[in-house]
ZADO-1210 file (C-alpha; in nm, 4 decimals, padded with zeros to 6 digits):
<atoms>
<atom x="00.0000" y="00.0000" z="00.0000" code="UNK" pos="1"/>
<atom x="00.1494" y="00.3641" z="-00.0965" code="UNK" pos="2"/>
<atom x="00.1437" y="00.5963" z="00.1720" code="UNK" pos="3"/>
<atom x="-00.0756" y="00.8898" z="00.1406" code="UNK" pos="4"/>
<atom x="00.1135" y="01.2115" z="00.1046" code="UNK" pos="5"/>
<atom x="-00.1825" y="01.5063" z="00.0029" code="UNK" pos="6"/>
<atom x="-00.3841" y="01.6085" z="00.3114" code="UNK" pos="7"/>
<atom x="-00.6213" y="01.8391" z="00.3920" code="UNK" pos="8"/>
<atom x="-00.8498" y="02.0255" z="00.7186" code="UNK" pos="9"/>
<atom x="-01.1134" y="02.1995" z="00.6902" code="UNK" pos="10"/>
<atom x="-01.2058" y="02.4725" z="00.9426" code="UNK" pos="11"/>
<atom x="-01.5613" y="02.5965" z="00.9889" code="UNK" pos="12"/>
<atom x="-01.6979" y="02.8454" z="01.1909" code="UNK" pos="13"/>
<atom x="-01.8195" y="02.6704" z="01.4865" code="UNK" pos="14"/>
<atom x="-01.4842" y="02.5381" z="01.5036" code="UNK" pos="15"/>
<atom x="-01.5211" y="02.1498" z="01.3973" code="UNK" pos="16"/>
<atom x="-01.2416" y="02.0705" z="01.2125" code="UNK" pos="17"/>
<atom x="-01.2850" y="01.8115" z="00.9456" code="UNK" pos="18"/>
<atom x="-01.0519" y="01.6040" z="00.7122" code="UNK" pos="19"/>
<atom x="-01.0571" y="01.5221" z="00.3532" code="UNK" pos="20"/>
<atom x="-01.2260" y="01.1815" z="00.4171" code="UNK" pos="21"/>
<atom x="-01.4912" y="01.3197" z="00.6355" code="UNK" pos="22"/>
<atom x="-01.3848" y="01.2818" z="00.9833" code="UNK" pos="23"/>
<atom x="-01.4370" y="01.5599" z="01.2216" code="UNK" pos="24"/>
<atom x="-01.2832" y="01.6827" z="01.5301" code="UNK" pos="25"/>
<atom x="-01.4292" y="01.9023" z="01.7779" code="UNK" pos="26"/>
<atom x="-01.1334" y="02.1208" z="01.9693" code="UNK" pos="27"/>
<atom x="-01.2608" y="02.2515" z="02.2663" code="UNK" pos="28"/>
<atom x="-01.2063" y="02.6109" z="02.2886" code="UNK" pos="29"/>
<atom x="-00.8922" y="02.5953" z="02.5777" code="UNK" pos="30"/>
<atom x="-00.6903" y="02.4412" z="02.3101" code="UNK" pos="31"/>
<atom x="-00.4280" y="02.6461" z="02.1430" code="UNK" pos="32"/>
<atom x="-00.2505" y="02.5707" z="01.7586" code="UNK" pos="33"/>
<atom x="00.0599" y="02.5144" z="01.9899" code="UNK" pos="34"/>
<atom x="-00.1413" y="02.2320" z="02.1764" code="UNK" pos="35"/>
<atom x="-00.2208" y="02.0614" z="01.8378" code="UNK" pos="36"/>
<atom x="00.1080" y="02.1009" z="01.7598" code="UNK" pos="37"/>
<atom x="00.2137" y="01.9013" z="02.0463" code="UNK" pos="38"/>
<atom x="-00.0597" y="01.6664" z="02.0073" code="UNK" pos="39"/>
<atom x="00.0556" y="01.5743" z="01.7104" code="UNK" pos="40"/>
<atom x="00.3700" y="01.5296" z="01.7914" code="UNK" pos="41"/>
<atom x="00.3229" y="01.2985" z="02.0592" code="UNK" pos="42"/>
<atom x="00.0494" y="01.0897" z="01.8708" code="UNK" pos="43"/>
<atom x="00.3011" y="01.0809" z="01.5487" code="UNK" pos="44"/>
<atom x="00.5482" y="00.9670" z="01.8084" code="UNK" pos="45"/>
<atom x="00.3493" y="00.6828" z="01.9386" code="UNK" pos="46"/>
<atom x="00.2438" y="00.5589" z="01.5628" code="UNK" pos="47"/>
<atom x="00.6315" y="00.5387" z="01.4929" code="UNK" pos="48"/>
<atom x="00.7002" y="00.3085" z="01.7890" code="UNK" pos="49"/>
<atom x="00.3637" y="00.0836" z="01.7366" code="UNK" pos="50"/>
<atom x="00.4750" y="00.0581" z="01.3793" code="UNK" pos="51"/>
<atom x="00.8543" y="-00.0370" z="01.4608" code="UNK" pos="52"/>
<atom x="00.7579" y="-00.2430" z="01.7502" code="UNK" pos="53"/>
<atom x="00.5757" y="-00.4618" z="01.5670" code="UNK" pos="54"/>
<atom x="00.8568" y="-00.5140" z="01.2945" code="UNK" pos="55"/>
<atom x="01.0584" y="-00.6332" z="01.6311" code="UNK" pos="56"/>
<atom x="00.7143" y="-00.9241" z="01.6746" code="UNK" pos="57"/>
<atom x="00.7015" y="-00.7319" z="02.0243" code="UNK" pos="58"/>
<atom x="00.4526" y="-00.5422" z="02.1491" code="UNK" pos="59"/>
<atom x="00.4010" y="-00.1842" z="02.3203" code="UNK" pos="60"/>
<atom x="00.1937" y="00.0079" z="02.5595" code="UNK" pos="61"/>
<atom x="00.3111" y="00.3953" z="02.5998" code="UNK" pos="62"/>
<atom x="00.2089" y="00.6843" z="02.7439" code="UNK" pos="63"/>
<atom x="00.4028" y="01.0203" z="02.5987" code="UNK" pos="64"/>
<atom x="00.4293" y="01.4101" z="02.6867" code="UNK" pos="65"/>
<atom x="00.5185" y="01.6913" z="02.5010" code="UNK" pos="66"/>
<atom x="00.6228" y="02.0173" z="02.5941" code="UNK" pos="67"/>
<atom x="00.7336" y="02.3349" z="02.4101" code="UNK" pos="68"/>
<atom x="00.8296" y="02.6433" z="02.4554" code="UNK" pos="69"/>
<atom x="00.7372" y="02.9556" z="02.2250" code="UNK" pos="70"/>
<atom x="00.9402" y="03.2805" z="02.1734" code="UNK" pos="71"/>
<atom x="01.0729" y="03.5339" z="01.9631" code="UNK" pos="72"/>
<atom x="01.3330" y="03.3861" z="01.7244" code="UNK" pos="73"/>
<atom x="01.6750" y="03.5010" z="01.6437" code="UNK" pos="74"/>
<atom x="01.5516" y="03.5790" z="01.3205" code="UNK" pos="75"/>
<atom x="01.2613" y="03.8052" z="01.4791" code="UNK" pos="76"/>
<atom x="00.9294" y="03.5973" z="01.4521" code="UNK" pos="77"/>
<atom x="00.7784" y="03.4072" z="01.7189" code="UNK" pos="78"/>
<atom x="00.7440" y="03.0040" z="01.7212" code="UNK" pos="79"/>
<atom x="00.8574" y="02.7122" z="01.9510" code="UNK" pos="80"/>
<atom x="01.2267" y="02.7627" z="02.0434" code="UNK" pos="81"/>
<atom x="01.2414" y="02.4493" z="02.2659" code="UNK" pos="82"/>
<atom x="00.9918" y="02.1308" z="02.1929" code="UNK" pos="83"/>
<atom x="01.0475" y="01.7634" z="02.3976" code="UNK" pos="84"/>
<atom x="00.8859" y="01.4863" z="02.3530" code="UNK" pos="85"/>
<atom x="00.9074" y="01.2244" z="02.6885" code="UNK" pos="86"/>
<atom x="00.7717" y="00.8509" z="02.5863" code="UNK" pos="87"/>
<atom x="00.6799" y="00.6414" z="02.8963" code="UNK" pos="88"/>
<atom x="00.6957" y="00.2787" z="02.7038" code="UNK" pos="89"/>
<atom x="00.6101" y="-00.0918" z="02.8251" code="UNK" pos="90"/>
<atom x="00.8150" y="-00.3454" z="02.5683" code="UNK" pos="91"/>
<atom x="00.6754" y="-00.6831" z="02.5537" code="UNK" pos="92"/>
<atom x="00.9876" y="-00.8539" z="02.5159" code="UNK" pos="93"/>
<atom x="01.1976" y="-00.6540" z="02.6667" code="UNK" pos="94"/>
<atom x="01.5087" y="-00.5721" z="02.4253" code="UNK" pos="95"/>
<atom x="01.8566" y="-00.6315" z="02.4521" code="UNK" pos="96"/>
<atom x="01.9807" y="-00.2966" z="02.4807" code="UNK" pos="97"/>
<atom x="02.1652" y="-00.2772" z="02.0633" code="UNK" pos="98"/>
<atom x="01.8353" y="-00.3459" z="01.9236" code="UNK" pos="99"/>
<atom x="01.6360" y="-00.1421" z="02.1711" code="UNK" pos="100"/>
<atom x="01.9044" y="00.1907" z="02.0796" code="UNK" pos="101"/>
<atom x="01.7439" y="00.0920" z="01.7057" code="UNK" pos="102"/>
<atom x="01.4043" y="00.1004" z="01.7883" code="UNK" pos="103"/>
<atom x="01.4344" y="00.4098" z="01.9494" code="UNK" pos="104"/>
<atom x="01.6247" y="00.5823" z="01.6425" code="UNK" pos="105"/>
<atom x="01.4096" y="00.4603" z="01.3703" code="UNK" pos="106"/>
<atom x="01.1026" y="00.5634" z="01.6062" code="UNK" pos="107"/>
<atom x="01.2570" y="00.9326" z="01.6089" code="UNK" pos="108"/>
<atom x="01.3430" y="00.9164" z="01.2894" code="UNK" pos="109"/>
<atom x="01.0017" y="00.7741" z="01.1647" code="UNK" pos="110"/>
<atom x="00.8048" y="01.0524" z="01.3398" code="UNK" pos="111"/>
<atom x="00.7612" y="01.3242" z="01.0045" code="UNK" pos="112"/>
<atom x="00.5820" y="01.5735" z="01.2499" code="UNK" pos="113"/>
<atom x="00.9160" y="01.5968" z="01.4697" code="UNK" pos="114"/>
<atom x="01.1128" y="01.5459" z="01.1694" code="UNK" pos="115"/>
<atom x="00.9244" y="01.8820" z="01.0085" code="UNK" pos="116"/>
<atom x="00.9285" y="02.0821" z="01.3304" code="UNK" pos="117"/>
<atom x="01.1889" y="02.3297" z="01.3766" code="UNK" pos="118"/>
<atom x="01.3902" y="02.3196" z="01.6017" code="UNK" pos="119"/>
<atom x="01.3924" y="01.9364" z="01.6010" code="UNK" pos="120"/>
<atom x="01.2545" y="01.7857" z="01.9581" code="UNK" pos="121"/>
<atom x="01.4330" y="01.6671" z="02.1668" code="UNK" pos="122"/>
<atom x="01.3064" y="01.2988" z="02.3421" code="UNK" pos="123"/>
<atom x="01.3564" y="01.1390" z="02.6792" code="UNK" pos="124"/>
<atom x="01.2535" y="00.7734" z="02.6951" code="UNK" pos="125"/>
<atom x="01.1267" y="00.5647" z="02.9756" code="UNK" pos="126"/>
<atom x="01.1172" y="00.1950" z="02.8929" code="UNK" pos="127"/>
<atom x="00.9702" y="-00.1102" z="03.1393" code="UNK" pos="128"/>
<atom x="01.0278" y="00.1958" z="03.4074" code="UNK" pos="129"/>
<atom x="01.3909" y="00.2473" z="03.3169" code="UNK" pos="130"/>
<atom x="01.5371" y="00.5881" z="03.2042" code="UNK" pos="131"/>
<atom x="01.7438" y="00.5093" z="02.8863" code="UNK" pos="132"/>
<atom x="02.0214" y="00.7345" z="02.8255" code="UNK" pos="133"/>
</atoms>
């Protein structure tokens, strides 16, 4: 199956958003662009390591936070100067600690929303309650 690659979101003026194959999406007021930034980042995060994990015939429960900081730039406009994404995982088997370094790069590296967001985030990872460095 080829991925898609053309996307599209609809606004109206009660605020649903909706996509190009008719889903919609109520954001409650509270929530900022920066929040859905975030959100996405962390849920594009989590699809990287499901997908990944389950090239490794493991499995994976996670919980993730994202945080970011917005400021004026050095070039003058305003935007994030500081994102990080922290993913709390559960890896059914556990992984000797070469191919668990792997899963964790291709995970980063498979995320395209932290790939596109400058500057880059930066991750923490928690794995079966460990800190990995």
């Amino acid at each position: 199956m080829r991925p898609r690659r053309d996307y599209r979101v609809d606004l109206s003026r009660d605020g649903t958003l909706t996509t190009d194959r008719g889903r919609s999406l109520e954001i409650p007021p509270a929530w900022t662009p920066e929040h859905l930034v975030l959100a996405a980042l962390v849920r594009c995060s989590m699809l990287a390591l499901e997908f990944h994990t389950r090239k490794q015939s493991a499995s994976v429960g996670v919980s993730a936070t994202a945080d970011g900081h917005v400021n004026r730039r050095e070039d003058g406009s305003w935007g994030f100067v500081h994102i990080s994404c922290t993913l709390d995982i559960t890896l059914d088997p556990e992984l000797p600690p070469p191919e668990l370094a792997g899963l964790i790069a291709r995970s980063e590296e498979g995320c395209f929303i932290g790939a596109s967001l400058v500057p880059h985030p930066t991750y923490r990872w928690r794995v079966n309650g460990v800190d990995i460095a």
